[in-house]
PDB file of N, CA, C and O in Angstrom:
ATOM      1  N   UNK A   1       0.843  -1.184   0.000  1.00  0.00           N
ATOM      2  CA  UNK A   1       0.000   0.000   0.000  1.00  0.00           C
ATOM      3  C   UNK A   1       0.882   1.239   0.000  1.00  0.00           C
ATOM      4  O   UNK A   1       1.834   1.256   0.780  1.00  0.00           O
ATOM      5  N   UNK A   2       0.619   2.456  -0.937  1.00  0.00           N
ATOM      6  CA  UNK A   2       1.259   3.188  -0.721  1.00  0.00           C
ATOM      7  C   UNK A   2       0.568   4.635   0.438  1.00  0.00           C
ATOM      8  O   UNK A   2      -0.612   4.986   0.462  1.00  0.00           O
ATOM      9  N   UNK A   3       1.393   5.075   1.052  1.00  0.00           N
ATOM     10  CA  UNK A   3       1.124   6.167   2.373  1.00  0.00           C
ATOM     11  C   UNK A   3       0.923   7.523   1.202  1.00  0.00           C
ATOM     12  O   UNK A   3       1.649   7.634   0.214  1.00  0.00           O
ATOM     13  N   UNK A   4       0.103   8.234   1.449  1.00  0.00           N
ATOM     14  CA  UNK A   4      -0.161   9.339   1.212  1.00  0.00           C
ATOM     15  C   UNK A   4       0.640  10.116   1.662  1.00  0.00           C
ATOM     16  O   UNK A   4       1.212   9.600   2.622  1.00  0.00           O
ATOM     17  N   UNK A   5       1.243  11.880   1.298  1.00  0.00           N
ATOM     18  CA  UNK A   5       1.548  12.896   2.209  1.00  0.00           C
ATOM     19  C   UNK A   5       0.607  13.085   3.321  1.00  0.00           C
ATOM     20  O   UNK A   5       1.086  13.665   4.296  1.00  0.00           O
ATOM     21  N   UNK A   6      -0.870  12.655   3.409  1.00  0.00           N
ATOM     22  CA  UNK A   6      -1.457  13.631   4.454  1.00  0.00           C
ATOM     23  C   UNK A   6      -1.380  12.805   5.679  1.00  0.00           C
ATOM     24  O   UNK A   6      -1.306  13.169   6.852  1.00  0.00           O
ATOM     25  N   UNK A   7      -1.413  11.667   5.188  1.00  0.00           N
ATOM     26  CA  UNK A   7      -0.887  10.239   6.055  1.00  0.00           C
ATOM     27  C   UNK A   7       0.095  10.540   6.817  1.00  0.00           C
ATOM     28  O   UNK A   7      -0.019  10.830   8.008  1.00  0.00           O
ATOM     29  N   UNK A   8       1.256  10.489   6.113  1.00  0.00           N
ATOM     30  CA  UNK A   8       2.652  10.466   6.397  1.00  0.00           C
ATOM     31  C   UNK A   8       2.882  12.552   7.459  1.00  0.00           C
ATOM     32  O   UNK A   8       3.783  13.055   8.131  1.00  0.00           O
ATOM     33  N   UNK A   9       1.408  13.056   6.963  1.00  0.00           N
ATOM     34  CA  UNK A   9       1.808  14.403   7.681  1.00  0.00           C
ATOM     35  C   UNK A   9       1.042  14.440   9.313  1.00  0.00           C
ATOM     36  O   UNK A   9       1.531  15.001  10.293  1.00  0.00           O
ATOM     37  N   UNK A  10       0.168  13.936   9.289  1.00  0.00           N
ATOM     38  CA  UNK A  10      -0.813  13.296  10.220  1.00  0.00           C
ATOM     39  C   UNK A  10       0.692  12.387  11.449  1.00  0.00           C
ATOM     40  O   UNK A  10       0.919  12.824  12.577  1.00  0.00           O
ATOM     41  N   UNK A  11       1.364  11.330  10.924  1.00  0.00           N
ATOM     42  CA  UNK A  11       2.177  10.910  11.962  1.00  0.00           C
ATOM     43  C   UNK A  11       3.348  12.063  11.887  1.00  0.00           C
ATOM     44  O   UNK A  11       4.208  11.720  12.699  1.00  0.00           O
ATOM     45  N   UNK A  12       3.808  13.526  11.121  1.00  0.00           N
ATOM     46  CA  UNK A  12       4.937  14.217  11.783  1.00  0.00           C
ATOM     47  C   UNK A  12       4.198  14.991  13.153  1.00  0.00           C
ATOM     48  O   UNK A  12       4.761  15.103  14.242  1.00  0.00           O
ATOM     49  N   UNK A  13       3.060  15.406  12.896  1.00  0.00           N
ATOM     50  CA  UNK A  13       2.354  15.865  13.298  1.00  0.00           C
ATOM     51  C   UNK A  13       2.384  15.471  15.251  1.00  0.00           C
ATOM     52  O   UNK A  13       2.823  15.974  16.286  1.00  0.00           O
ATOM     53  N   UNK A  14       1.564  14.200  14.779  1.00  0.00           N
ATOM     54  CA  UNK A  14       2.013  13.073  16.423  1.00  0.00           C
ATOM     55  C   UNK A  14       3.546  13.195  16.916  1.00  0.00           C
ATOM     56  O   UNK A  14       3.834  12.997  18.096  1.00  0.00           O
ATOM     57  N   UNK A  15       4.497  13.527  15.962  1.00  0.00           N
ATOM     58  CA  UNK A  15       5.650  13.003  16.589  1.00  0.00           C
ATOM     59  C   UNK A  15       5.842  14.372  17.424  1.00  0.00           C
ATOM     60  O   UNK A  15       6.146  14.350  18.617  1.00  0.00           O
ATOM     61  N   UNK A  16       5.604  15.769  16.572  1.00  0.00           N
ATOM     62  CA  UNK A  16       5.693  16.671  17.011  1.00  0.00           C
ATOM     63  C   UNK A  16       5.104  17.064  18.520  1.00  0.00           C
ATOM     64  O   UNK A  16       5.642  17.716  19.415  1.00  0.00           O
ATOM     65  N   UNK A  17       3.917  16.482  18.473  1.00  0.00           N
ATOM     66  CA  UNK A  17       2.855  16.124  19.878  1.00  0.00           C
ATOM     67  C   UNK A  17       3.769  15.799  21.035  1.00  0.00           C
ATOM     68  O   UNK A  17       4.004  16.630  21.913  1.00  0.00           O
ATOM     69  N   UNK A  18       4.407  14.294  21.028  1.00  0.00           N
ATOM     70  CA  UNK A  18       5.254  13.597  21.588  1.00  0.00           C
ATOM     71  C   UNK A  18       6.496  14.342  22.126  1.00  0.00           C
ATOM     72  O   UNK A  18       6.852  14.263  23.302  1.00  0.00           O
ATOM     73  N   UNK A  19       7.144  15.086  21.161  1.00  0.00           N
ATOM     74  CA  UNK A  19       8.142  15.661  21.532  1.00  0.00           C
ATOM     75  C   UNK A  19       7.832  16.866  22.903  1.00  0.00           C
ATOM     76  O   UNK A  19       8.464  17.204  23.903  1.00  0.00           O
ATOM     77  N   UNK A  20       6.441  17.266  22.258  1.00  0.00           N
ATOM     78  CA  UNK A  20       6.158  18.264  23.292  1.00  0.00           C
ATOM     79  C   UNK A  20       6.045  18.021  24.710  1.00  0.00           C
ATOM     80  O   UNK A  20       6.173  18.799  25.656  1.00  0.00           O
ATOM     81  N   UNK A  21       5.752  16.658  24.669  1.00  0.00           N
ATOM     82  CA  UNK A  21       4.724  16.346  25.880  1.00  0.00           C
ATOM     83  C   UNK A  21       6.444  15.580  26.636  1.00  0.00           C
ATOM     84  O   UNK A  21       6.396  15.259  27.824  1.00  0.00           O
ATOM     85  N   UNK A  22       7.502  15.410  26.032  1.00  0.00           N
ATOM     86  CA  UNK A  22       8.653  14.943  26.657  1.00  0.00           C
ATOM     87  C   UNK A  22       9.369  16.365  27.357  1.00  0.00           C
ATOM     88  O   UNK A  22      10.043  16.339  28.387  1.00  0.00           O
ATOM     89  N   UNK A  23       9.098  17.453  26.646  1.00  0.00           N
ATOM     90  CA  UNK A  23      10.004  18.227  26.651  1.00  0.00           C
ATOM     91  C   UNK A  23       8.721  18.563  28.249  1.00  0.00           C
ATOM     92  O   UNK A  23       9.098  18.498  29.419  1.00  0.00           O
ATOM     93  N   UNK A  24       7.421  18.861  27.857  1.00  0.00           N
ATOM     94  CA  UNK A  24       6.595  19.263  29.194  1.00  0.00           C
ATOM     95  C   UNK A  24       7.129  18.158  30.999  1.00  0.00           C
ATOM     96  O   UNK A  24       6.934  18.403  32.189  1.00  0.00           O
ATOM     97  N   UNK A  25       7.691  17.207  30.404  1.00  0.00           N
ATOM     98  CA  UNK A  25       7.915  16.177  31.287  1.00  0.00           C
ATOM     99  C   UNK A  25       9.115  17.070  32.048  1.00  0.00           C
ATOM    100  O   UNK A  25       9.094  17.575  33.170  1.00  0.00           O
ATOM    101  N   UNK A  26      10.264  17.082  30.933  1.00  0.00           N
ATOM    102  CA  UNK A  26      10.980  17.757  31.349  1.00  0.00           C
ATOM    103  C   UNK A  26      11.449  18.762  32.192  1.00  0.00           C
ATOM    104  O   UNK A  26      12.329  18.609  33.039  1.00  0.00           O
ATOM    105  N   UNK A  27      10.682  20.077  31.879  1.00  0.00           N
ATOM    106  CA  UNK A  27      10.395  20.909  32.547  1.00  0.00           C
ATOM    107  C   UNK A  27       8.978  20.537  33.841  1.00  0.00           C
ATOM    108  O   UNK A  27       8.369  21.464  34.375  1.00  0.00           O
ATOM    109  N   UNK A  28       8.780  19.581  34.041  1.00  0.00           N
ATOM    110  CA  UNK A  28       8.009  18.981  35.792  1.00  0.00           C
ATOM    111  C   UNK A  28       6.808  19.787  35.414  1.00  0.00           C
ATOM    112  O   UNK A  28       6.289  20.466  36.301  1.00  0.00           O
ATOM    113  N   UNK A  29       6.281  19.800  34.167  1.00  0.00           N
ATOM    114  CA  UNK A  29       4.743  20.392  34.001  1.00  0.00           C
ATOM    115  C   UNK A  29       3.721  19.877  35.061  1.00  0.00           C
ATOM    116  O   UNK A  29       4.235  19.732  36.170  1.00  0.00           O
ATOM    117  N   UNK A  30       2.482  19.587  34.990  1.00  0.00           N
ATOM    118  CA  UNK A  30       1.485  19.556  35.820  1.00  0.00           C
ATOM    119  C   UNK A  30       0.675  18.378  35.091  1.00  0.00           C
ATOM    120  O   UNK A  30       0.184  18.503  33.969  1.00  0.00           O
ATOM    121  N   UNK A  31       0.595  17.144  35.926  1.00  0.00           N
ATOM    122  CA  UNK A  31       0.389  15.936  35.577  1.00  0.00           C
ATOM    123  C   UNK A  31      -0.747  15.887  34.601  1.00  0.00           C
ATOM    124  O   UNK A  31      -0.731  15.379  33.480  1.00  0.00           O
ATOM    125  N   UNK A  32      -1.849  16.567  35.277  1.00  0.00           N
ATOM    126  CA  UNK A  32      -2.976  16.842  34.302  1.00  0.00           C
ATOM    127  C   UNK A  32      -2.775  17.485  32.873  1.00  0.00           C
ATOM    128  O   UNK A  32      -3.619  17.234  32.012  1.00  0.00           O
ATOM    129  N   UNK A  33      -1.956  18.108  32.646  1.00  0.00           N
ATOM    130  CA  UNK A  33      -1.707  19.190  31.160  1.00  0.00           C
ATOM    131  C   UNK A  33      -0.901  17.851  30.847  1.00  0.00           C
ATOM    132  O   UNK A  33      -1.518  17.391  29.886  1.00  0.00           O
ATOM    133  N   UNK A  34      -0.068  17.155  31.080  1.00  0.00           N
ATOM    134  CA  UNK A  34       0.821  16.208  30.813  1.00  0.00           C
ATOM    135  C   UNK A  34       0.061  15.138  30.054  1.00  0.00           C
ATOM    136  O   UNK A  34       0.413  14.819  28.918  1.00  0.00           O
ATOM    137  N   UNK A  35      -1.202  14.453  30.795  1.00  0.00           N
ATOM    138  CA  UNK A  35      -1.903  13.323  30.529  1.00  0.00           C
ATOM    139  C   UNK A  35      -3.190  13.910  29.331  1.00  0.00           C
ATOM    140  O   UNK A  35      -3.870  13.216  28.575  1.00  0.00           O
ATOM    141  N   UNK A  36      -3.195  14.949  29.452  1.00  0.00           N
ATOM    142  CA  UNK A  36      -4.268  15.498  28.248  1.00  0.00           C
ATOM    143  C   UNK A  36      -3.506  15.852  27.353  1.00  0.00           C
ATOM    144  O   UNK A  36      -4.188  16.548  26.601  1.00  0.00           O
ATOM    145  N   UNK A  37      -2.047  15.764  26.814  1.00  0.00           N
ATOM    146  CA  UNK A  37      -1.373  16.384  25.434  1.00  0.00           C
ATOM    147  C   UNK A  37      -1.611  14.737  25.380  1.00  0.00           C
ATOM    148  O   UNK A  37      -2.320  14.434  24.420  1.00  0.00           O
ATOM    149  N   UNK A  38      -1.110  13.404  26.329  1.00  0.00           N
ATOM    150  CA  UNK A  38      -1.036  12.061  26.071  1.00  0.00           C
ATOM    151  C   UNK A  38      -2.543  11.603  25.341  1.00  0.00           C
ATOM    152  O   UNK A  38      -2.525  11.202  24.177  1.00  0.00           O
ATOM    153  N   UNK A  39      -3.367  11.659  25.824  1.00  0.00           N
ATOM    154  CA  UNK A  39      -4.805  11.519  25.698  1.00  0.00           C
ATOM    155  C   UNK A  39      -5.093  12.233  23.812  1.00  0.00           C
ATOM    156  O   UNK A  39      -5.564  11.691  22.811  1.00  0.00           O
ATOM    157  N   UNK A  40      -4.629  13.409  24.017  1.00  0.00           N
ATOM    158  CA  UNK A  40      -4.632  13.865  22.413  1.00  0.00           C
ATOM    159  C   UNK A  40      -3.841  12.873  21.414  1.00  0.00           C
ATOM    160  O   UNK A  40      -4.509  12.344  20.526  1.00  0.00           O
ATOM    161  N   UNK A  41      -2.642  12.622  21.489  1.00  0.00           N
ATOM    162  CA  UNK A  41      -2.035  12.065  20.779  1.00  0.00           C
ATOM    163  C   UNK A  41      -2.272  10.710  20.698  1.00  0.00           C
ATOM    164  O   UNK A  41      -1.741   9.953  19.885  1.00  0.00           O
ATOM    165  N   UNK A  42      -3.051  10.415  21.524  1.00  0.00           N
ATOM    166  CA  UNK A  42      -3.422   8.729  21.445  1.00  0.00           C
ATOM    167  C   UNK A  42      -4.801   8.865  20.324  1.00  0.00           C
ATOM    168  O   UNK A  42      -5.030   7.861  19.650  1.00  0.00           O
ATOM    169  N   UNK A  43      -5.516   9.834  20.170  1.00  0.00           N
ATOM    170  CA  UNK A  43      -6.597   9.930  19.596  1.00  0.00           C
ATOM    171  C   UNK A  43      -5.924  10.581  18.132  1.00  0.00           C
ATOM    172  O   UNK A  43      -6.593  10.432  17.110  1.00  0.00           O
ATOM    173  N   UNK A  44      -4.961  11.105  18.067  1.00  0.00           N
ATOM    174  CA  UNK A  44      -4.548  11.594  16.552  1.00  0.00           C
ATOM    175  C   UNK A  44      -4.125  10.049  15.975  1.00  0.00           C
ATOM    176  O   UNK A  44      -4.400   9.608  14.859  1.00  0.00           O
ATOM    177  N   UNK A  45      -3.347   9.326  17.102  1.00  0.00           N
ATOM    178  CA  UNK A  45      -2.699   7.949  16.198  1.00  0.00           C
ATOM    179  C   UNK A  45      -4.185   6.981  16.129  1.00  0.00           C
ATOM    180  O   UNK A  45      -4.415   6.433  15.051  1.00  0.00           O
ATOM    181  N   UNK A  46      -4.823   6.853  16.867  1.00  0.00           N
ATOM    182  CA  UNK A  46      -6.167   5.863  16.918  1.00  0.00           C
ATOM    183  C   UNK A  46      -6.887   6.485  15.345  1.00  0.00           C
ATOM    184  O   UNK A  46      -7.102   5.863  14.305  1.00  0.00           O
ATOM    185  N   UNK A  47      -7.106   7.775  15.643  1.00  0.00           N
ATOM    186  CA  UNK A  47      -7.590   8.004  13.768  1.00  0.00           C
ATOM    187  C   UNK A  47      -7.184   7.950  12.885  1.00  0.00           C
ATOM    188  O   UNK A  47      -7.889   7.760  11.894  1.00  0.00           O
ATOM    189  N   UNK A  48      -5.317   8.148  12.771  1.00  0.00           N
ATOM    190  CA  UNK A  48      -4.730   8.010  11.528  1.00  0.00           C
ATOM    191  C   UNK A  48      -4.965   6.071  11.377  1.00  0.00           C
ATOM    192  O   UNK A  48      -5.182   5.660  10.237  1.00  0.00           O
ATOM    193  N   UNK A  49      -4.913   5.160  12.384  1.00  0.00           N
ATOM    194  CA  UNK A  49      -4.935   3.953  11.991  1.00  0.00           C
ATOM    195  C   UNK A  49      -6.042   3.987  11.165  1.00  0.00           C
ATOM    196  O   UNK A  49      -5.796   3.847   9.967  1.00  0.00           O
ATOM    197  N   UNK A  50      -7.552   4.183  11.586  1.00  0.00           N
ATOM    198  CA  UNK A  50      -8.729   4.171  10.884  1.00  0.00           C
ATOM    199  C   UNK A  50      -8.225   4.743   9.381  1.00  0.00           C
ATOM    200  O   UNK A  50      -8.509   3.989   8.450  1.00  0.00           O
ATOM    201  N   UNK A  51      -7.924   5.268   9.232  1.00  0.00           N
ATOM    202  CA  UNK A  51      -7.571   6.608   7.646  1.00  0.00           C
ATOM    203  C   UNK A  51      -6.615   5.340   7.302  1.00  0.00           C
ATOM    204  O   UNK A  51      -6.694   5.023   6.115  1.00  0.00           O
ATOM    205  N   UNK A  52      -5.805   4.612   8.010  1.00  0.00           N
ATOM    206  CA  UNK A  52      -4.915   3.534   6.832  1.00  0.00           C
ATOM    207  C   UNK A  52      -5.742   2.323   6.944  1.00  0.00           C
ATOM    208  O   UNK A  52      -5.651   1.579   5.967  1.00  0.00           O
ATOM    209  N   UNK A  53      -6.405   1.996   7.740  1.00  0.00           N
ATOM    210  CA  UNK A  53      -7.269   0.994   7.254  1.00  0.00           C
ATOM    211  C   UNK A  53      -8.325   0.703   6.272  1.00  0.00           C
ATOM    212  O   UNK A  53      -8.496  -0.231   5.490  1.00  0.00           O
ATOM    213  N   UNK A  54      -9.051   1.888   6.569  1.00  0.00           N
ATOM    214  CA  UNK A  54     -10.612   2.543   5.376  1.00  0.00           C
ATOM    215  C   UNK A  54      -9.722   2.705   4.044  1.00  0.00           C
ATOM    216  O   UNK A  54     -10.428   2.500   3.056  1.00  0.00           O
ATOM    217  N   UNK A  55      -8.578   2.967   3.760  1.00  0.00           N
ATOM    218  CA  UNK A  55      -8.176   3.211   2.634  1.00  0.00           C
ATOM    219  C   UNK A  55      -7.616   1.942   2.102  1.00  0.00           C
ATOM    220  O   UNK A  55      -7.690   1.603   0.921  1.00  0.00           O
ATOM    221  N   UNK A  56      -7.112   1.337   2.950  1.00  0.00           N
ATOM    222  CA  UNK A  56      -6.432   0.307   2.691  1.00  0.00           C
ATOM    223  C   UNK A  56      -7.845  -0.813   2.202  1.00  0.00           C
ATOM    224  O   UNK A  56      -7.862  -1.366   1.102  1.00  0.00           O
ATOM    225  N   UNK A  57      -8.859  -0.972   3.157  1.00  0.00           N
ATOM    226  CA  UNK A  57     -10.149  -1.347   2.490  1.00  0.00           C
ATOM    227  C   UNK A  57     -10.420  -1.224   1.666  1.00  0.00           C
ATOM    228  O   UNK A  57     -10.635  -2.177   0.917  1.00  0.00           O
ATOM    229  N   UNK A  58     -10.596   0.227   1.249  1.00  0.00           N
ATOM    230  CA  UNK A  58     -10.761   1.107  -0.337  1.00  0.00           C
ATOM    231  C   UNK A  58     -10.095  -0.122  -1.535  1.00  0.00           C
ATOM    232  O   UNK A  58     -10.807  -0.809  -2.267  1.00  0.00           O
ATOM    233  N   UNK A  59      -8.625  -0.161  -1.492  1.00  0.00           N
ATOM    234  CA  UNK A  59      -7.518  -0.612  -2.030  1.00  0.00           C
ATOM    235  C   UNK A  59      -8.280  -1.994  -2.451  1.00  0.00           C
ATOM    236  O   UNK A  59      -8.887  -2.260  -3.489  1.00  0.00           O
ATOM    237  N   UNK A  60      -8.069  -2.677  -1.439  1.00  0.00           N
ATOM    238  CA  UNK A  60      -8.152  -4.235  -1.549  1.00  0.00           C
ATOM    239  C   UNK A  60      -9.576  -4.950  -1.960  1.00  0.00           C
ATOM    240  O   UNK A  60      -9.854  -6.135  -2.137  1.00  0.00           O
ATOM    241  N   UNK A  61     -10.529  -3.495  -2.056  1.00  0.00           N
ATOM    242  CA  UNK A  61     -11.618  -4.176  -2.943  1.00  0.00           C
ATOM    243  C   UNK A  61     -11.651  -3.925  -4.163  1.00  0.00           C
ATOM    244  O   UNK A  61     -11.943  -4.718  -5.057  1.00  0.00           O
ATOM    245  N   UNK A  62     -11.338  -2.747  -4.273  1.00  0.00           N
ATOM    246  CA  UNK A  62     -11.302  -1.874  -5.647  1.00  0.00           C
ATOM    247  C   UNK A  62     -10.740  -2.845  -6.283  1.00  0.00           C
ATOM    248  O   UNK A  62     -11.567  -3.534  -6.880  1.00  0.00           O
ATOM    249  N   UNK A  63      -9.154  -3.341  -6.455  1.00  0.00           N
ATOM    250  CA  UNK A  63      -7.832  -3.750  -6.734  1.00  0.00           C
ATOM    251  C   UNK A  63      -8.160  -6.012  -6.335  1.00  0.00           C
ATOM    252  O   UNK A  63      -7.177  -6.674  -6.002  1.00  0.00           O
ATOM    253  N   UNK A  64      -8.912  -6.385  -6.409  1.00  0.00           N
ATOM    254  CA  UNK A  64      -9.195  -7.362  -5.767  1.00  0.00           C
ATOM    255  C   UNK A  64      -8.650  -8.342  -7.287  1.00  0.00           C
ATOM    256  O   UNK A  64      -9.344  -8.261  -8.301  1.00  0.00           O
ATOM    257  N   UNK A  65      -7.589  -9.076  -7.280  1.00  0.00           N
ATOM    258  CA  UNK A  65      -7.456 -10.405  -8.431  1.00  0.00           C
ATOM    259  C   UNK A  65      -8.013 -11.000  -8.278  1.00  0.00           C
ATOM    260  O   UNK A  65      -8.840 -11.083  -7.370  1.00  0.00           O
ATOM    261  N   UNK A  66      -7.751 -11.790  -9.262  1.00  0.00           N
ATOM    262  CA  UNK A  66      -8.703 -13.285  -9.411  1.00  0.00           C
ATOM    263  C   UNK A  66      -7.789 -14.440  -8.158  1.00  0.00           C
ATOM    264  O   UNK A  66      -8.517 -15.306  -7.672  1.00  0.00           O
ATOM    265  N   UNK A  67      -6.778 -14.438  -7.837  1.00  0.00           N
ATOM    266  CA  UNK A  67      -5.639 -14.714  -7.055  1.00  0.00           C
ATOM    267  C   UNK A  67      -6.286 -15.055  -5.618  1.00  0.00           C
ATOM    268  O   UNK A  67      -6.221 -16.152  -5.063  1.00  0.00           O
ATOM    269  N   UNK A  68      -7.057 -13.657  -5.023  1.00  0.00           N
ATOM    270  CA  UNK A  68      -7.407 -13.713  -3.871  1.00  0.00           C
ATOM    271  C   UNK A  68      -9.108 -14.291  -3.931  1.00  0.00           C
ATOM    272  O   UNK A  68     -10.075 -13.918  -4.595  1.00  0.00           O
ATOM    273  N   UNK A  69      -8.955 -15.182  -3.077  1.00  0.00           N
ATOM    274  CA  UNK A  69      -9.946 -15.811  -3.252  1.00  0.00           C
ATOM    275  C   UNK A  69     -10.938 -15.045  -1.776  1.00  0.00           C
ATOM    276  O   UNK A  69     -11.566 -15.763  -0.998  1.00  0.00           O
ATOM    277  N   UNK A  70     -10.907 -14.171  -1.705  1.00  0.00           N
ATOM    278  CA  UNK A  70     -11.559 -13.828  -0.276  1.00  0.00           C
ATOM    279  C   UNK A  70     -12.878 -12.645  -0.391  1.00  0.00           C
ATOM    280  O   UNK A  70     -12.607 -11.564  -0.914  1.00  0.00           O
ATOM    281  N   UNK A  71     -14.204 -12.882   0.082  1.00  0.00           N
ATOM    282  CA  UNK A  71     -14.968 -12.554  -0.076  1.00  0.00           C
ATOM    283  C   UNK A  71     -15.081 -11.098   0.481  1.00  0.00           C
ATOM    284  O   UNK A  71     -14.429 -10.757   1.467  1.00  0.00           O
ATOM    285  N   UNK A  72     -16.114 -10.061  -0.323  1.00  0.00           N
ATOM    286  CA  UNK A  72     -15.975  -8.960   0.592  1.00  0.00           C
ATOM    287  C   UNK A  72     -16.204  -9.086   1.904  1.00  0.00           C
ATOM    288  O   UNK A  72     -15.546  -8.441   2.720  1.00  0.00           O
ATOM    289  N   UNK A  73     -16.848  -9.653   2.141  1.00  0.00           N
ATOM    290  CA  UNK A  73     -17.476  -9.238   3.687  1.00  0.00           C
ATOM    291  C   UNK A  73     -16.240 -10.037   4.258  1.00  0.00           C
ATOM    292  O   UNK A  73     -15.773  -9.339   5.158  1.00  0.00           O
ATOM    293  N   UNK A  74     -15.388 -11.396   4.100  1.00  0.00           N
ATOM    294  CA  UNK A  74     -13.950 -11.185   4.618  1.00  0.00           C
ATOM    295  C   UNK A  74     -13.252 -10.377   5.056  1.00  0.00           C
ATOM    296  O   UNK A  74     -12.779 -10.340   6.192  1.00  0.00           O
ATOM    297  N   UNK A  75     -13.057  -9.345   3.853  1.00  0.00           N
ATOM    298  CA  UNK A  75     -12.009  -8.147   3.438  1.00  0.00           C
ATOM    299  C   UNK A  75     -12.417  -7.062   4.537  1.00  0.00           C
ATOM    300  O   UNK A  75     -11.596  -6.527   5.282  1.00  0.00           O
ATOM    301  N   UNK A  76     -13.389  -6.881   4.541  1.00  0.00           N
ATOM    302  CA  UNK A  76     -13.823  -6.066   5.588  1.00  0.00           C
ATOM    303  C   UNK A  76     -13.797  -6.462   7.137  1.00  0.00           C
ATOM    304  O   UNK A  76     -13.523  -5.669   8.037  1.00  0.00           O
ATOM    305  N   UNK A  77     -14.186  -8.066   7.344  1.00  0.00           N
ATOM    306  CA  UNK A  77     -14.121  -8.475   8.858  1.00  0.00           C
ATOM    307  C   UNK A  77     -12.651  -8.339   8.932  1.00  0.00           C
ATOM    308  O   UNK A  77     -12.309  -7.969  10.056  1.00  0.00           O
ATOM    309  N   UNK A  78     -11.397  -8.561   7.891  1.00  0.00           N
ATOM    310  CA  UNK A  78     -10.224  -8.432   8.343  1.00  0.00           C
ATOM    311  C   UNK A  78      -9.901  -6.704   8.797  1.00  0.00           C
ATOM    312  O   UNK A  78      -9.217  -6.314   9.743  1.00  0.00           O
ATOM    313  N   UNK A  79     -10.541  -5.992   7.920  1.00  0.00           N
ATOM    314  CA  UNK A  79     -10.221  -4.785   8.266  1.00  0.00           C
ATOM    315  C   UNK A  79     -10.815  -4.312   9.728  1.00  0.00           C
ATOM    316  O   UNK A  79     -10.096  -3.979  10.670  1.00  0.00           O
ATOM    317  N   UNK A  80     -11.941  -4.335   9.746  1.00  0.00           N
ATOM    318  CA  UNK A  80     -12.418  -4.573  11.561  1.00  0.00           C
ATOM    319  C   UNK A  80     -11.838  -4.860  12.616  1.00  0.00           C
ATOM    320  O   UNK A  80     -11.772  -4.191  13.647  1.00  0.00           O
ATOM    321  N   UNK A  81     -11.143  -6.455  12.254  1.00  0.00           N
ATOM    322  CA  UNK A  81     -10.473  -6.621  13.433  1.00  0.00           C
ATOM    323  C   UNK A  81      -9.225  -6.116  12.958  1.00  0.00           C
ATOM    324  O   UNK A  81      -8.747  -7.241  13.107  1.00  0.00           O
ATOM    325  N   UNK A  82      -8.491  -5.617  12.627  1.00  0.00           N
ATOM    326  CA  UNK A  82      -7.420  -4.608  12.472  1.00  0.00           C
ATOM    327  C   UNK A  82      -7.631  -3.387  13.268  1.00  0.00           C
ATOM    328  O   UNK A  82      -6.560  -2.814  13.470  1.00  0.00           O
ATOM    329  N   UNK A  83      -8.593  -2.828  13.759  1.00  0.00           N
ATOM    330  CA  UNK A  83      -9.474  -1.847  14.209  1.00  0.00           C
ATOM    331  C   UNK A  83      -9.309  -2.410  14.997  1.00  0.00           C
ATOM    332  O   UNK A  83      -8.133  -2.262  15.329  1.00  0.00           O
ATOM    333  N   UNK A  84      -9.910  -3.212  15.747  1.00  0.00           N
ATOM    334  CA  UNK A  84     -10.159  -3.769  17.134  1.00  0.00           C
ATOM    335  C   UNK A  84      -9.091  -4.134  17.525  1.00  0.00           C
ATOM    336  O   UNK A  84      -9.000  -3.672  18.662  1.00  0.00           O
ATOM    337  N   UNK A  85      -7.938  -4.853  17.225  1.00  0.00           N
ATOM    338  CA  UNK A  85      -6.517  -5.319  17.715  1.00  0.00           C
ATOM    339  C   UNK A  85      -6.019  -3.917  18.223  1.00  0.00           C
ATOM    340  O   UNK A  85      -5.502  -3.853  19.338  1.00  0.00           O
ATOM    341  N   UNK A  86      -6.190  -2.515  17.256  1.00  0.00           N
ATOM    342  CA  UNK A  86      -5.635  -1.934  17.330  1.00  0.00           C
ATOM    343  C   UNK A  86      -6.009  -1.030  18.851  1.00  0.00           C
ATOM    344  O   UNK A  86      -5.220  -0.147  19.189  1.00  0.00           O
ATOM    345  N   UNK A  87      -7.059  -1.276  19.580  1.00  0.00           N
ATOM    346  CA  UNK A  87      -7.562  -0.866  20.394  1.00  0.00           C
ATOM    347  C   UNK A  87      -6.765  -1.693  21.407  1.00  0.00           C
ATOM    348  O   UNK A  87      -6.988  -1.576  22.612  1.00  0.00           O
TER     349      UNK A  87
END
């Protein structure tokens, strides 16, 4: 599958998050401001998974050979529990 820019801008984005919330550590911020930049960034990466999965769904039906012998509603329970593992 190939990653999009908005994909690939979506995780600089998180990393940027991360960095912040090390550097807030750093400086002995206030546990609460600490655990709500954490809480954000867990919800930017929980949606970018959805955005590579739904697309990746997109992909593998659109794009489906004669090769793969796997039914939609397969293709989709795999994508689901990809979702759900990811929880």
């Amino acid at each position: 599958m190939e990653y999009d820019d908005k994909i690939k801008n979506r995780l600089r984005r998180i990393e940027g998050q991360i960095k912040g919330i090390l550097r807030m550590m750093e400086e002995e911020k206030n546990c609460k401001d600490v655990i709500t930049q954490l809480s954000a960034s867990r919800t930017a990466i929980d949606r970018t998974i959805g955005v590579i999965v739904s697309s990746n769904l997109i992909e593998c039906i659109q794009n489906k050979d004669e090769k793969d012998h796997r039914t939609q509603e397969e293709i989709v329970k795999e994508a689901v529990d990809l979702l759900v593992k990811s929880r």
